[in-house]
C-alpha angles and dihedrals in degrees: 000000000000122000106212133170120301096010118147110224128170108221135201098213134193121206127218090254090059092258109145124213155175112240129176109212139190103209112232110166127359120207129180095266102015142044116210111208154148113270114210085190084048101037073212142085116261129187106231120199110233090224085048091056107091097182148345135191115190116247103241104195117202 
């Protein structure tokens, strides 16, 4: 899957410190080793390492 601008994934993240956790994201810029992005957990933007990102399922809205 692409991640392009504006899409909503829900993310399965692990820190740096090995702590593992649910995020909901809004993608605002993709680069070749990190994903810059909203973070509902957060209310901020965050910058996610793509290694650190364990999963992702797109957000499909109805």
């Amino acid at each position: 899957m692409s991640m392009d601008r504006n899409h909503i994934l829900d993310i399965m993240h692990m820190s740096k410190d090995g702590a593992i956790s649910k995020r909901r994201i809004k993608v605002l810029q993709v680069g070749e080793a990190s994903l810059g992005a909203y973070c509902h957990l957060r209310g901020s933007r965050r910058i996610f390492t793509i290694d650190n990102v364990l999963a992702l399922v797109p957000v499909i809205r109805t």
